[in-house]
DRENPA-3360 file (N, C-alpha, C; in nm, 2 decimals, always signed):
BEGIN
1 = XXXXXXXX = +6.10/-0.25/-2.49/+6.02/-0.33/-2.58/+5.94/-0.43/-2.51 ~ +6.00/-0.46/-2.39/+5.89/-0.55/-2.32/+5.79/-0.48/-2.28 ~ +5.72/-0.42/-2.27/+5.60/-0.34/-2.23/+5.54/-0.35/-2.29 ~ +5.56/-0.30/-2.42/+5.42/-0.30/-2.55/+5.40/-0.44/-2.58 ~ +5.48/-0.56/-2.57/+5.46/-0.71/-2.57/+5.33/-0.76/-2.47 ~ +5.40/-0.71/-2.33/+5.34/-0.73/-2.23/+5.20/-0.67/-2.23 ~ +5.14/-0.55/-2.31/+5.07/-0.45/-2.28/+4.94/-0.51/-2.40 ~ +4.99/-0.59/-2.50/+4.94/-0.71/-2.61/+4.91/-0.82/-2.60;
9 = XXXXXXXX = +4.96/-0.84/-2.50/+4.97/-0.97/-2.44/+4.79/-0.95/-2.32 ~ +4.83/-0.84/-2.23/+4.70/-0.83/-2.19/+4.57/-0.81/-2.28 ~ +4.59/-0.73/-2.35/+4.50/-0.72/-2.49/+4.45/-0.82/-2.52 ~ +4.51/-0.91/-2.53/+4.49/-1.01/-2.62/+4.40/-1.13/-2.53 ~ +4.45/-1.17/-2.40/+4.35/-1.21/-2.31/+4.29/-1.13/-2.29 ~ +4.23/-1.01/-2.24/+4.08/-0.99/-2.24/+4.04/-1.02/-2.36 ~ +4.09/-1.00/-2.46/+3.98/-1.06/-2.61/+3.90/-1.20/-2.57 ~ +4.03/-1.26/-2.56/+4.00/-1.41/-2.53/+3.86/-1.41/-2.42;
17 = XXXXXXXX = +3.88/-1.38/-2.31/+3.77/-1.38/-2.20/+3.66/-1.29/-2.28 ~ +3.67/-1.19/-2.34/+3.54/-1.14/-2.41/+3.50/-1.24/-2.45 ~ +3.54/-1.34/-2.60/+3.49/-1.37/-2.67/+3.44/-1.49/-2.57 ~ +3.55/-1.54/-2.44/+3.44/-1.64/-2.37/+3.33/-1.60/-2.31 ~ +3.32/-1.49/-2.26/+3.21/-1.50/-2.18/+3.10/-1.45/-2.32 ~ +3.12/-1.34/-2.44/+3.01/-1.42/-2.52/+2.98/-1.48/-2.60 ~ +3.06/-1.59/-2.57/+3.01/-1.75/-2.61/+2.93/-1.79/-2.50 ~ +2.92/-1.81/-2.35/+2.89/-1.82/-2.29/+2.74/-1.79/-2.24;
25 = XXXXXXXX = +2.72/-1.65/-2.30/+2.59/-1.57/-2.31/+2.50/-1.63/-2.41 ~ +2.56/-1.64/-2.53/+2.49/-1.71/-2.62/+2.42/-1.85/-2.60 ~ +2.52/-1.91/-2.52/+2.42/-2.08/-2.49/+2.36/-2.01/-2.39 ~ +2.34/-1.91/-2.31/+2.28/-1.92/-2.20/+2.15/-1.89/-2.31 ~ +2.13/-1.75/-2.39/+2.02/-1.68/-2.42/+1.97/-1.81/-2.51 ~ +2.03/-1.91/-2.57/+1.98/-2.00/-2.66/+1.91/-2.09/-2.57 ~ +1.99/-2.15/-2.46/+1.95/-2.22/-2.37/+1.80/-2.16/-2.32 ~ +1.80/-2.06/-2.28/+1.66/-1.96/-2.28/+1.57/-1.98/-2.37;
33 = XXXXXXXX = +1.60/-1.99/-2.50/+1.51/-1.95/-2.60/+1.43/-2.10/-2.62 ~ +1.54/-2.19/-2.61/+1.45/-2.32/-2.62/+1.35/-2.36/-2.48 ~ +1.42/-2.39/-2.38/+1.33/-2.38/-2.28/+1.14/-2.32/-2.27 ~ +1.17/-2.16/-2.32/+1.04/-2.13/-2.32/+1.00/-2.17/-2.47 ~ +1.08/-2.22/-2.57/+0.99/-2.31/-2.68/+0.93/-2.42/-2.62 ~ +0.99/-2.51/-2.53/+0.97/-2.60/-2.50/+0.82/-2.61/-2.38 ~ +0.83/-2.49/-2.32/+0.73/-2.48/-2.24/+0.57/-2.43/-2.27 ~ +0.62/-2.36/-2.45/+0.55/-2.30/-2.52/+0.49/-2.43/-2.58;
41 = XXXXXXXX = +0.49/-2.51/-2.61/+0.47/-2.64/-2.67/+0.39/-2.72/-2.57 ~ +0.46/-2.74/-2.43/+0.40/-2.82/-2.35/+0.25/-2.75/-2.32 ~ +0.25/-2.58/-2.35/+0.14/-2.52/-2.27/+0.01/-2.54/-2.39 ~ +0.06/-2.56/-2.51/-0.01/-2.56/-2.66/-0.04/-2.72/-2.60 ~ +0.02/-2.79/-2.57/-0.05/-2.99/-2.59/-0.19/-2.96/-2.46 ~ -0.14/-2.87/-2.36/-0.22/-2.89/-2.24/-0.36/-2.79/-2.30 ~ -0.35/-2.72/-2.36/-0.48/-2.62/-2.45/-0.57/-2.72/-2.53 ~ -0.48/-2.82/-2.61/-0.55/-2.92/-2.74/-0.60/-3.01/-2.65;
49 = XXXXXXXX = -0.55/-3.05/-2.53/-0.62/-3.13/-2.47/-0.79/-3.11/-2.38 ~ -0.72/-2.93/-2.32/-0.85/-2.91/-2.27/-0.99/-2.87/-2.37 ~ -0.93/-2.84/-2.49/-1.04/-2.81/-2.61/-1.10/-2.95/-2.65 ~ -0.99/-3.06/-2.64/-1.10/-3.20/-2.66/-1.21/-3.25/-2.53 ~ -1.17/-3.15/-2.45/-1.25/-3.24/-2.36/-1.36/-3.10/-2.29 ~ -1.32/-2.99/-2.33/-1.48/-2.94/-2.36/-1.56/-2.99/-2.48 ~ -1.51/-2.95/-2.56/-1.59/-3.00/-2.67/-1.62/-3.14/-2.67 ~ -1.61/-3.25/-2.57/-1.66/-3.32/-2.55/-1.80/-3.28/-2.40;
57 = XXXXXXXX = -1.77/-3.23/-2.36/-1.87/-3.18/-2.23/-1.99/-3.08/-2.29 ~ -1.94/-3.04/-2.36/-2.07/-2.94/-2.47/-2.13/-3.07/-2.56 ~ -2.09/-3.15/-2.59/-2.16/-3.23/-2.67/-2.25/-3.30/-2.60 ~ -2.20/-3.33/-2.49/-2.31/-3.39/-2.36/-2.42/-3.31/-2.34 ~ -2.33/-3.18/-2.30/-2.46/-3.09/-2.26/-2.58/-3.03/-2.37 ~ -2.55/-3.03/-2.52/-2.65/-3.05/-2.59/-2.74/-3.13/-2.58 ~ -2.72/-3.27/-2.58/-2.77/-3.36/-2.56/-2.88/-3.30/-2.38 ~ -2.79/-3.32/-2.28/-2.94/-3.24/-2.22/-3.01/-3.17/-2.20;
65 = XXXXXXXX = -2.94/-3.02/-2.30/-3.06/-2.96/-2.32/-3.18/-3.04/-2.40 ~ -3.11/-3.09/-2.49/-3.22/-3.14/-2.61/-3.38/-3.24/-2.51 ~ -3.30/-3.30/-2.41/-3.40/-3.41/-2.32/-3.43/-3.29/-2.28 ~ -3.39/-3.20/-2.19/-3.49/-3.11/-2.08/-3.60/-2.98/-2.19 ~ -3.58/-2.97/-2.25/-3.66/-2.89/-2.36/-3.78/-2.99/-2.39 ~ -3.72/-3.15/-2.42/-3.87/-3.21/-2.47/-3.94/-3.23/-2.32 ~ -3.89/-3.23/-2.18/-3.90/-3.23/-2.08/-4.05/-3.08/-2.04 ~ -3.97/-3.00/-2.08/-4.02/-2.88/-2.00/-4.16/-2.83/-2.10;
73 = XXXXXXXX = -4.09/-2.87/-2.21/-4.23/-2.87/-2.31/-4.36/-2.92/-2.28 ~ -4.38/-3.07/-2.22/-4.40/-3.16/-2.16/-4.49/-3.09/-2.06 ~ -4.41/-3.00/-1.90/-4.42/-2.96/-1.83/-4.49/-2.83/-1.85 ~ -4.46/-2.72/-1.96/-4.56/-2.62/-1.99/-4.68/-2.63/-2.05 ~ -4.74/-2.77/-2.05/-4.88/-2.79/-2.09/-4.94/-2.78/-1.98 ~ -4.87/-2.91/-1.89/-4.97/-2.91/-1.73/-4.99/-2.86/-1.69 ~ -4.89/-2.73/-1.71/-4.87/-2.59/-1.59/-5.00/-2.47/-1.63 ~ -5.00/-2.49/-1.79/-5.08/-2.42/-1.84/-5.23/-2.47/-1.79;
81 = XXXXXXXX = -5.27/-2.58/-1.79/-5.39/-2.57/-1.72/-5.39/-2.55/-1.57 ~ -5.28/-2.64/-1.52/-5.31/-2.60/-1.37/-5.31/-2.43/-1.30 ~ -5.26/-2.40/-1.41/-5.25/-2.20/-1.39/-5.34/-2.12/-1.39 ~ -5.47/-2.20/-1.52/-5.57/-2.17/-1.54/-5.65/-2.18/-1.40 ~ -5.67/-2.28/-1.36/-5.72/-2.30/-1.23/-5.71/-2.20/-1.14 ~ -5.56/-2.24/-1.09/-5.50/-2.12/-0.96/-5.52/-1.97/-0.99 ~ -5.57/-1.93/-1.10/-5.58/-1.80/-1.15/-5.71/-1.80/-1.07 ~ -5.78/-1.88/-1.14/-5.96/-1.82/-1.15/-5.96/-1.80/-0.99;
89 = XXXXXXXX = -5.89/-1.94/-0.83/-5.92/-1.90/-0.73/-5.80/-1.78/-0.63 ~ -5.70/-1.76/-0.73/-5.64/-1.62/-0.69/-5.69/-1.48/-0.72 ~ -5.76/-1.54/-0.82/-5.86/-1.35/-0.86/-5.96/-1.35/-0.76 ~ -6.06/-1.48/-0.71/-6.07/-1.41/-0.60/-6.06/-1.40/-0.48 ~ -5.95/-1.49/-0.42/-5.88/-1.42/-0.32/-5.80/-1.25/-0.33 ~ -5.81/-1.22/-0.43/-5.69/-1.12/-0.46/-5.81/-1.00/-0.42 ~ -5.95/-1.04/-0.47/-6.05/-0.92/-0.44/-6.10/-0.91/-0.31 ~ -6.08/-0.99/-0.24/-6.09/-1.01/-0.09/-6.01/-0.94/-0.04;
97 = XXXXXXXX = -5.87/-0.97/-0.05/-5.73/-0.90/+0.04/-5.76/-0.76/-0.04 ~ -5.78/-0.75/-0.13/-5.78/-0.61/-0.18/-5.86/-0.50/-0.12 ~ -5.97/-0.55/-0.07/-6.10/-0.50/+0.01/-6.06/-0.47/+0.11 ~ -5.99/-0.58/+0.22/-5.93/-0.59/+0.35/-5.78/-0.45/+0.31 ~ -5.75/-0.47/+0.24/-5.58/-0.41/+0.25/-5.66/-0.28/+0.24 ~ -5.70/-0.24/+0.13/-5.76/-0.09/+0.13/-5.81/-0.03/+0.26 ~ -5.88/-0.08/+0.34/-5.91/-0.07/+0.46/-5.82/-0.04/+0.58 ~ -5.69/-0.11/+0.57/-5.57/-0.11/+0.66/-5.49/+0.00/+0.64;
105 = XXXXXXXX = -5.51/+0.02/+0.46/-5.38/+0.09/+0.42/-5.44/+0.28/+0.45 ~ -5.60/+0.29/+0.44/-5.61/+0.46/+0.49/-5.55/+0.44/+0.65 ~ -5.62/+0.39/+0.73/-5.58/+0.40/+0.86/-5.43/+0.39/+0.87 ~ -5.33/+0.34/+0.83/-5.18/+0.32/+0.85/-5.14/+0.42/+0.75 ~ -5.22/+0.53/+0.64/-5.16/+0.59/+0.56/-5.18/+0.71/+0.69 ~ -5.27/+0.77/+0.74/-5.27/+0.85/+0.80/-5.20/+0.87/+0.90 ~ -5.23/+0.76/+0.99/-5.14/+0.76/+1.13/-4.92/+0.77/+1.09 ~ -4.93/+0.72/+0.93/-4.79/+0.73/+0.92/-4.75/+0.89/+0.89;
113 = XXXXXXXX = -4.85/+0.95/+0.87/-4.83/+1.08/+0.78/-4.84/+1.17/+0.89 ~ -4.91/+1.12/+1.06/-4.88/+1.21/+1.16/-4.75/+1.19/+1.21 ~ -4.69/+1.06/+1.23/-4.56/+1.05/+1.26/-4.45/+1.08/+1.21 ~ -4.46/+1.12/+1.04/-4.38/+1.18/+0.96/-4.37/+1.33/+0.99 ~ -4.50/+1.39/+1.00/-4.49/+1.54/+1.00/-4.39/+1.59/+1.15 ~ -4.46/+1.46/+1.23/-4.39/+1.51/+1.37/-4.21/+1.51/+1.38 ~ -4.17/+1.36/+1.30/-4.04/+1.38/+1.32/-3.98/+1.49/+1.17 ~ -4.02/+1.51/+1.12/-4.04/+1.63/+0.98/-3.99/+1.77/+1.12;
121 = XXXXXXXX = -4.08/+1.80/+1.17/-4.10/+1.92/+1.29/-3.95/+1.88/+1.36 ~ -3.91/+1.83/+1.39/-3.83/+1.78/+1.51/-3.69/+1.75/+1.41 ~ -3.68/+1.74/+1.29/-3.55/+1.72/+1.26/-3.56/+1.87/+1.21 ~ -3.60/+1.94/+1.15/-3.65/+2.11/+1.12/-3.62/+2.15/+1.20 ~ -3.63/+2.16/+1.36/-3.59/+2.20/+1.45/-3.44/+2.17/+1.50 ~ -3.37/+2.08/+1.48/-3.24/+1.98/+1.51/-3.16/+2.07/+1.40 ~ -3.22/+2.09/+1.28/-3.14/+2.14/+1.18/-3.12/+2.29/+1.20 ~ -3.22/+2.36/+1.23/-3.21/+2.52/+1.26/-3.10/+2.51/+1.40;
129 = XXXXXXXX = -3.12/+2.46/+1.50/-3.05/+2.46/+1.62/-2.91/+2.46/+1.58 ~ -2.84/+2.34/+1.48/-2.72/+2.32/+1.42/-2.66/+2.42/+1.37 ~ -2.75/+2.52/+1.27/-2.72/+2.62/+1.17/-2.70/+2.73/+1.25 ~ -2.77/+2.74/+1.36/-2.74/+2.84/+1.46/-2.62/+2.85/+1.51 ~ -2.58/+2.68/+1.63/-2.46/+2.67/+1.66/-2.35/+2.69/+1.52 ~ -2.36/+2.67/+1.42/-2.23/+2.66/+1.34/-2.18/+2.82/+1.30 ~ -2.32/+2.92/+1.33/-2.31/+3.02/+1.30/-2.26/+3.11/+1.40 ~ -2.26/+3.11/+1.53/-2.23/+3.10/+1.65/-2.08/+3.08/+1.63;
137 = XXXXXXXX = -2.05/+3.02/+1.61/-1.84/+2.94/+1.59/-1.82/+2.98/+1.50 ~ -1.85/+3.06/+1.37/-1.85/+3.11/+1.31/-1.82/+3.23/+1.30 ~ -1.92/+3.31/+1.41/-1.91/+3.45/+1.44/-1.84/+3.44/+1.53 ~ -1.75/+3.35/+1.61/-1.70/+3.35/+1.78/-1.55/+3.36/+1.68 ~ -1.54/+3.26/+1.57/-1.38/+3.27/+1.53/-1.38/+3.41/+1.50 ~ -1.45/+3.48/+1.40/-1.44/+3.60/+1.33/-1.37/+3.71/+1.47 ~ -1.46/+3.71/+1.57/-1.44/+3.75/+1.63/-1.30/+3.79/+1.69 ~ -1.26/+3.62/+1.70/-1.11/+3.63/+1.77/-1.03/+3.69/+1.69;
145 = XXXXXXXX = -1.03/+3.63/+1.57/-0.94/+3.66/+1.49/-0.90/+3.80/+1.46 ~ -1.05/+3.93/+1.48/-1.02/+4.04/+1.47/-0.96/+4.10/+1.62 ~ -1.00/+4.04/+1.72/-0.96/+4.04/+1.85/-0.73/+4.04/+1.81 ~ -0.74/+3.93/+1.75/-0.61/+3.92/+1.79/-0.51/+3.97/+1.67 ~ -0.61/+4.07/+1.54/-0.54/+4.17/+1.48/-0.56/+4.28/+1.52 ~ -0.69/+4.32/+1.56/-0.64/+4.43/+1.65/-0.55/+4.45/+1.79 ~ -0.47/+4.35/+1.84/-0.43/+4.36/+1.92/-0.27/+4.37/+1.90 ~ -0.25/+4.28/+1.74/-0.13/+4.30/+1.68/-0.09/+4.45/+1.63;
153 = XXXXXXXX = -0.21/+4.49/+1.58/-0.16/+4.64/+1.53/-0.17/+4.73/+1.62 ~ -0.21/+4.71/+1.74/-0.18/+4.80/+1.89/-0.04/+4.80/+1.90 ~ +0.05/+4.67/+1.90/+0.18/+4.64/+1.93/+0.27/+4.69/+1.82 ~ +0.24/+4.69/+1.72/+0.30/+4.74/+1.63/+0.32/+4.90/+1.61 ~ +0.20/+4.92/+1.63/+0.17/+5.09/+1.68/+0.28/+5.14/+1.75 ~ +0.27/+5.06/+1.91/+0.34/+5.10/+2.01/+0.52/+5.10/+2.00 ~ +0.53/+4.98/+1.93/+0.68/+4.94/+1.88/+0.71/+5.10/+1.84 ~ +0.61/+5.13/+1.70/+0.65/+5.24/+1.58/+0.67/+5.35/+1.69;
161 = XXXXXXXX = +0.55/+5.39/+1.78/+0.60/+5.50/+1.85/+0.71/+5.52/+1.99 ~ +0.73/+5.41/+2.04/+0.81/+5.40/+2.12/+0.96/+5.39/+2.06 ~ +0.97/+5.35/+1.93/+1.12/+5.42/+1.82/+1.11/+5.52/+1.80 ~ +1.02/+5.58/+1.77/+1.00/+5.74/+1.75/+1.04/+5.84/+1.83 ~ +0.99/+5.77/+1.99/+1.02/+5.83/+2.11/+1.15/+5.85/+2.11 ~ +1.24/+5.74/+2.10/+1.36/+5.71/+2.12/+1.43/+5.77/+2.02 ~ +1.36/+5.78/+1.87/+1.46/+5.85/+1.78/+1.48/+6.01/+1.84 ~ +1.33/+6.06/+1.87/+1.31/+6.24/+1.92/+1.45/+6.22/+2.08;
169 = XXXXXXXX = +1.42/+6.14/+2.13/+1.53/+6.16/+2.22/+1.71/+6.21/+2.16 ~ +1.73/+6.12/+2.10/+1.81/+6.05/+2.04/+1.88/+6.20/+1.97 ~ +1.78/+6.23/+1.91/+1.80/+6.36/+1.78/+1.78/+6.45/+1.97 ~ +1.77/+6.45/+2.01/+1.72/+6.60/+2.11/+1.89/+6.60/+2.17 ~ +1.90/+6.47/+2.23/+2.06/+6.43/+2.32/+2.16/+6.51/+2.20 ~ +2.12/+6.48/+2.07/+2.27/+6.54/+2.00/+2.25/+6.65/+1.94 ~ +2.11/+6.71/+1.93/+2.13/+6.85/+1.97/+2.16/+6.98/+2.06 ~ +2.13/+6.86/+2.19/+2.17/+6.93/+2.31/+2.33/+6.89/+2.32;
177 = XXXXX = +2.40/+6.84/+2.30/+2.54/+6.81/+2.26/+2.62/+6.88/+2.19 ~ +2.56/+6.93/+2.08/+2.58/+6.98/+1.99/+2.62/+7.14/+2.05 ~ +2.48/+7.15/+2.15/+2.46/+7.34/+2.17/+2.56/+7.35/+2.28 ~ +2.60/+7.27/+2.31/+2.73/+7.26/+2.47/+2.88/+7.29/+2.39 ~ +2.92/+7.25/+2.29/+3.00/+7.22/+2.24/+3.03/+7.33/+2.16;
% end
């Protein structure tokens, strides 16, 4: 009868230690749960704070748009006549350089279109040369490769008939065996 006491008795402390360690779990996950409340809160005060103080920095910055608009407004009058001006003496400068450049640009159109066709010729040539060699290694692999199948089926040949040889022996020995006997 002492056994099953004894065997109750352990029973009964593990219960105990169950139910301590989840007691134990519980403050811990509670302990958890407030912490990130608490962090959740501190991260919410540090948001409300940075929203007051944009929305104080956008309030500012309205404000300078509002100056640089009456600013630039200001500024696209002047500009508008001084543009007027710089136009009338860029149109004609622009007919001058245009005169001059047309002039530069046949001579440099031509002379570029001889040095295009030439390296044109010369990479045409680089490229055929390539197509050749690649064709070349190409036909050199093919080659081996049949090189070194026909060389395998010579051996294999030779194997086949040199068993053959050996079987005709083989069959001749035990017929001549045979005719002694």
């Amino acid at each position: 009868m002492a056994a099953p006491t004894r065997t109750s008795r352990d029973m009964f402390d593990l219960l105990e230690a169950k139910e301590a360690e989840l007691v134990r779990l519980r403050r811990e996950a509670s302990s958890s749960v407030l912490e990130e409340m608490r962090l959740r809160d501190d991260r919410l005060a540090e948001l409300r704070e940075d929203f007051t103080h944009n929305l104080g920095l956008l309030r500012q910055r309205d404000q300078v748009i509002a100056n640089l608009e009456r600013s630039a407004a200001e500024s696209t009058e002047r500009q508008s006549r001084d543009l007027s001006q710089a136009k009338k003496r860029a149109d004609e400068r622009i007919q001058q350089i245009t005169e001059d450049y047309d002039r530069r640009l046949h001579s440099e159109v031509d002379r570029r279109l001889g040095e295009r066709e030439h390296s044109l010729r010369e990479e045409l040539a680089a490229s055929a040369a390539a197509q050749l060699a690649e064709r070349e290694r190409e036909i050199k692999a093919a080659y081996e490769r049949a090189s070194a199948d026909r060389e395998a089926t010579c051996k294999r040949r030779e194997a086949t008939a040199d068993k053959r040889v050996q079987d005709v022996e083989r069959s001749a020995a035990i017929d001549l065996k045979e005719g002694e006997d």
